[in-house]
C-alpha positions in Angstrom: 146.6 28.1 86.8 149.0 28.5 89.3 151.0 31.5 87.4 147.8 33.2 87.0 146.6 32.8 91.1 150.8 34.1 91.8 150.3 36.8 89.1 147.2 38.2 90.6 148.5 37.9 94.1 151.7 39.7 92.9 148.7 42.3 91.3 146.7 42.6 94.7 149.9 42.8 97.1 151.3 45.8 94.7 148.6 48.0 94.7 147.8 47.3 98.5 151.6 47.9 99.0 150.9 51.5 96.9 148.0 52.2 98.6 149.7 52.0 101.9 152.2 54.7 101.0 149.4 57.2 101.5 148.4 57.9 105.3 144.9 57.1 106.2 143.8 60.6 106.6 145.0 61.3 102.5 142.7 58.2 101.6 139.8 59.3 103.4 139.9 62.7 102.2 140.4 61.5 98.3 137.8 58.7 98.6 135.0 61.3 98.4 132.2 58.4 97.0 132.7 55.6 99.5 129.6 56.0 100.8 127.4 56.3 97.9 125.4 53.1 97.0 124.8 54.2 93.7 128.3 53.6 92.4 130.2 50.2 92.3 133.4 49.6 93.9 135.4 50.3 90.4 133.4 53.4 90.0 134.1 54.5 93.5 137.6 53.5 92.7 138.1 56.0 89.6 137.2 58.6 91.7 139.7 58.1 94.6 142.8 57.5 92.2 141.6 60.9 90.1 141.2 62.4 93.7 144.6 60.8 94.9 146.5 62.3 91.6 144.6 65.6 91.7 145.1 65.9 95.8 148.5 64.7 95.9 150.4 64.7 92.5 153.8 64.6 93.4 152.7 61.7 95.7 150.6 60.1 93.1 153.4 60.3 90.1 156.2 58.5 92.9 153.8 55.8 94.4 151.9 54.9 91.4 152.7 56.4 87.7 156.5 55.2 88.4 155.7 51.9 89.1 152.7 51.3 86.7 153.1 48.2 85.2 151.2 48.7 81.9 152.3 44.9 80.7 150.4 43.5 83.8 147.5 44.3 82.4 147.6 42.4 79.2 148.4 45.2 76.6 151.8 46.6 75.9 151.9 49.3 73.9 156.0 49.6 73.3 158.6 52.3 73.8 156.1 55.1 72.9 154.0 54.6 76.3 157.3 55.4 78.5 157.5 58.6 76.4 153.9 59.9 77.9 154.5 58.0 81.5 157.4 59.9 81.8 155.3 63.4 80.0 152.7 62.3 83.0 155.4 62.4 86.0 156.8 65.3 84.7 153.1 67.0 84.8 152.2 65.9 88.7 156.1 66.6 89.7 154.7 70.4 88.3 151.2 70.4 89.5 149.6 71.8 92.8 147.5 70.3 95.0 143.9 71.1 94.0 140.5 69.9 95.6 139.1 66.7 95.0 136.0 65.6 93.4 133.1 64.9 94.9 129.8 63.1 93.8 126.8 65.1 91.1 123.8 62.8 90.6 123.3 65.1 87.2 126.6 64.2 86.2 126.1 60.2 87.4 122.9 60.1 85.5 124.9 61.4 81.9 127.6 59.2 82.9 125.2 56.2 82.9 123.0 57.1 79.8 126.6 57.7 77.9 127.7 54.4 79.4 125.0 52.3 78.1 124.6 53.7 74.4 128.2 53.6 73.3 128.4 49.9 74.8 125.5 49.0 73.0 126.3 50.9 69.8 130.0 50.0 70.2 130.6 54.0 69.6 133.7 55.7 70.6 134.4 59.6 71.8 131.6 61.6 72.8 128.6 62.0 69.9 125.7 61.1 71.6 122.7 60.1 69.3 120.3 60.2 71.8 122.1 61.0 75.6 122.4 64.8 76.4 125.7 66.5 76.2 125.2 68.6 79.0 128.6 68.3 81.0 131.9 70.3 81.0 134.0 67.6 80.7 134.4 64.3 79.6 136.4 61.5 79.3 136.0 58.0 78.5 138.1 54.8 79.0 137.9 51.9 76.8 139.6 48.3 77.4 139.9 48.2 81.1 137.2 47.3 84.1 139.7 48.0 87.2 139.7 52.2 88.4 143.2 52.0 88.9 143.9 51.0 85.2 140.7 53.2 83.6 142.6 56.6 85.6 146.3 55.2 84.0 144.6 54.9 80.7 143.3 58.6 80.8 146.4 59.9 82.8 148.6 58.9 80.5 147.2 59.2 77.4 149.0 57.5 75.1 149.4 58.6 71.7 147.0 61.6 72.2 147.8 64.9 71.0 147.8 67.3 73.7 147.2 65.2 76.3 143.7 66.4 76.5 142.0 63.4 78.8 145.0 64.2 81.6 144.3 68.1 80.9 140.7 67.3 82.2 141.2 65.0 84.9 144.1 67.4 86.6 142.1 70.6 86.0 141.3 72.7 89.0 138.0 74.3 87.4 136.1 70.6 88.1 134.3 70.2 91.3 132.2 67.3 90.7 131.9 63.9 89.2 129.7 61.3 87.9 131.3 57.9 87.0 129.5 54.6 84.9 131.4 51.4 84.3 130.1 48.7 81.7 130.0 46.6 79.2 131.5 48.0 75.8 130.3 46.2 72.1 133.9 46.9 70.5 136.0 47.1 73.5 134.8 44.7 75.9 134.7 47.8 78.8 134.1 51.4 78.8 134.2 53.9 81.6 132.6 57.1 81.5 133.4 60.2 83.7 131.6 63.4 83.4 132.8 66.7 85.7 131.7 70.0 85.8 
């Protein structure tokens, strides 16, 4: 008991310590859904670490890709992982600040619908059997309930040709978001996140 209270202290004080490496003003300005009541904190959370990467990559890649601690989190996926982490660095260290996302109830109520029928069905990917598919981009996060570990999954992208979840999330074209959280039959947690 007492290695897991240090471990999640260690955890919290890590993640405080990164978050204090971006000015107050950056936070603000990436943390575009604070205020809406219609999200939960891990939802909002999604959104500011997308906003944070897509806002400030360079930043983003040196406070929190580097030191991204994929172990922490229960799974360990070997060698291969460092191989897209360091694919993902590479990517912000090249990318230009772009605007951040901001809130779409259209996309929020896709999110939600997609949410609950692949966590019920226990699907995967994006074939909806009875959910529209009416967004421009999607991507979906499986495993993992905190934002900061739902936006690594996607970011980095392990073992996925093409990188086509971090393509999404870091494409200037997207304006606005919608992001559900839940409960997932196969994996435990999904995440949903819909843009336009």
């Amino acid at each position: 008991m007492k290695t897991v209270l240090l471990l999640l202290i260690s955890l919290t004080f890590t993640v405080a310590s990164q978050a204090q490496a971006f000015t107050k003003a950056q936070l603000d300005s990436a943390n575009t859904c604070l205020s809406n009541a219609a999200m939960t904190k891990e939802e909002k959370n999604v959104v500011l670490y997308i906003n944070l990467a897509r806002m400030y990559p360079k930043q983003f890649a040196k406070v929190y890709v580097a030191k991204y601690d994929i172990k922490a989190t229960g799974f360990d996926y070997g060698k291969a992982y460092e191989t897209d982490r360091a694919a993902l660095i590479k990517r912000l260290n090249e990318t230009n600040p772009m605007a951040p996302l901001t809130f779409a109830q259209d996309l929020q109520d896709l999110a939600v619908c997609w949410a609950k029928e692949s966590g019920t069905l226990g699907k995967v990917g994006h074939n909806r059997v009875k959910c529209p598919p009416s967004y421009n981009g999607e991507c979906c996060s499986y495993g993992f309930q905190k934002g900061i570990d739902i936006v690594m999954q996607l970011l980095v992208d392990y073992n996925v040709p093409g990188y086509g979840h971090r393509e999404l999330l870091l494409a200037p074209r997207f304006k606005e978001v919608g992001v559900k959280n839940g409960a997932h039959k196969t994996y435990k947690f999904t995440s949903v996140i819909d843009m336009k």
